[in-house]
C-alpha positions in Angstrom: -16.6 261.6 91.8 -15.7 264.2 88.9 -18.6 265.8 87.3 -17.9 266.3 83.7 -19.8 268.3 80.9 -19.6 270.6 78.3 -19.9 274.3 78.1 -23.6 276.1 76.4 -22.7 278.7 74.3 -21.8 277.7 70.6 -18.9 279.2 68.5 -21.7 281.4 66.9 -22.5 283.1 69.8 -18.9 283.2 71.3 -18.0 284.8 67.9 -20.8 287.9 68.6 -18.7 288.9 72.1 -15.4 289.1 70.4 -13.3 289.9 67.2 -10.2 288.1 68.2 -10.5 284.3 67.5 -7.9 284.1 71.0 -10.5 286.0 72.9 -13.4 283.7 71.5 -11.3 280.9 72.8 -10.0 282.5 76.0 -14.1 283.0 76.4 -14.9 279.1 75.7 -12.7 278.2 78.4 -13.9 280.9 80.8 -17.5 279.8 80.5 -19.2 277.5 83.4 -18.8 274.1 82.3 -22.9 272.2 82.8 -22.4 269.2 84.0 -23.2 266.3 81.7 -21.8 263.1 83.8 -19.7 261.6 86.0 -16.9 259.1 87.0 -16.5 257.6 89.5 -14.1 254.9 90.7 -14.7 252.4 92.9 -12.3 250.2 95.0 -13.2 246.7 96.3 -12.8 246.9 100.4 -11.7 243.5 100.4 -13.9 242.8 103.4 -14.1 238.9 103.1 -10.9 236.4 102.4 -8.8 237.2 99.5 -5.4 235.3 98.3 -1.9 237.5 98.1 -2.4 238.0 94.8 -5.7 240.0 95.3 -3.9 242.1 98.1 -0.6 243.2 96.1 -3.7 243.9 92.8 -5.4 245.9 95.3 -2.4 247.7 96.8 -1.0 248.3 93.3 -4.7 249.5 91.4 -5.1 251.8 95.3 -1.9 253.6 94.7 -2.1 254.1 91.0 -5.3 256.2 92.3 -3.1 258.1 94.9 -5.3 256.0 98.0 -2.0 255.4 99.6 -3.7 255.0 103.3 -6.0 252.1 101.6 -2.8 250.7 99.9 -1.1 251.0 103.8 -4.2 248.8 104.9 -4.0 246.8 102.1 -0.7 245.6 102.7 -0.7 245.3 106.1 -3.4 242.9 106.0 -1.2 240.8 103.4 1.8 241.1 106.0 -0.5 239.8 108.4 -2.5 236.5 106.5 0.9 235.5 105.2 3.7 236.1 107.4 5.9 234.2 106.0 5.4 234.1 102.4 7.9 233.8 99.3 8.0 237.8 98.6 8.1 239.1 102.2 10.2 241.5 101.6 8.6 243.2 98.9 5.7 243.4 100.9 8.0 245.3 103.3 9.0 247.5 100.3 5.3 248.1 99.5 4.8 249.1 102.9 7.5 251.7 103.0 6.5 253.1 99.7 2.6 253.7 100.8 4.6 255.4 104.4 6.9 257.6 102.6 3.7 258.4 99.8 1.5 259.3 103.1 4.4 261.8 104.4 5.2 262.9 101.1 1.3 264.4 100.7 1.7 266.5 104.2 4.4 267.9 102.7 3.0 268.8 99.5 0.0 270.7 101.4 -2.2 268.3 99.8 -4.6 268.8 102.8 -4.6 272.6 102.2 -7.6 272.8 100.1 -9.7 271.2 102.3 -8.4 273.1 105.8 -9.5 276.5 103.6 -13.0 274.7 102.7 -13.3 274.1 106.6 -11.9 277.4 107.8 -14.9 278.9 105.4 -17.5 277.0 106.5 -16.6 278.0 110.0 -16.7 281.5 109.0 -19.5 281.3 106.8 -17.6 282.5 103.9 -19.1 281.8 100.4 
């Protein structure tokens, strides 16, 4: 979920902290932004029976969204229900592409944000 919004402080009262026009807008993007909504996303878990063509939808919406472990599952439940189907080998292709996305993220130190949000918790660091 991303909680989206809008910042409270109009341009009239930005324009009473500053002179400079940049530092009124440097200030507008510095201010606290009061959440307004959300979005959120949501993935069929494709719990139930499905055709092939729901599986490759579901593994191509999945990693369009960056869920490459769901797009993993995804396909290897297709690999599974239809062995031997007509595009095999571009489920095999599928499946190597969601592996090498999966690796790819450990390398990027995509999980480092949350190991500092659990090392603070543990320490009881705001």
């Amino acid at each position: 979920m991303k909680v989206k919004g809008s910042q409270r402080i109009t341009k009239e009262h930005l324009s009473h902290c500053y002179n400079s026009n940049i530092l009124n807008k440097l200030a507008q993007f510095s201010h606290t932004i009061s959440p307004g909504w959300a979005e959120i996303i949501y993935i069929n878990s494709f719990e139930g029976e499905f055709n092939l063509r729901d599986y490759v939808l579901g593994w191509v919406s999945s990693t369009i969204l960056n869920q490459h472990g769901f797009s993993l599952t995804l396909i290897e439940k297709a690999l599974m229900k239809f062995p031997d189907c007509k595009i095999n080998n571009l489920l095999l292709e599928m499946k190597q592409y969601s592996i090498k996305r999966i690796k790819r993220n450990v390398f990027l130190l995509k999980f480092f944000p949350s190991a500092i949000e659990k090392i603070s918790k543990l320490l009881k660091i705001a």
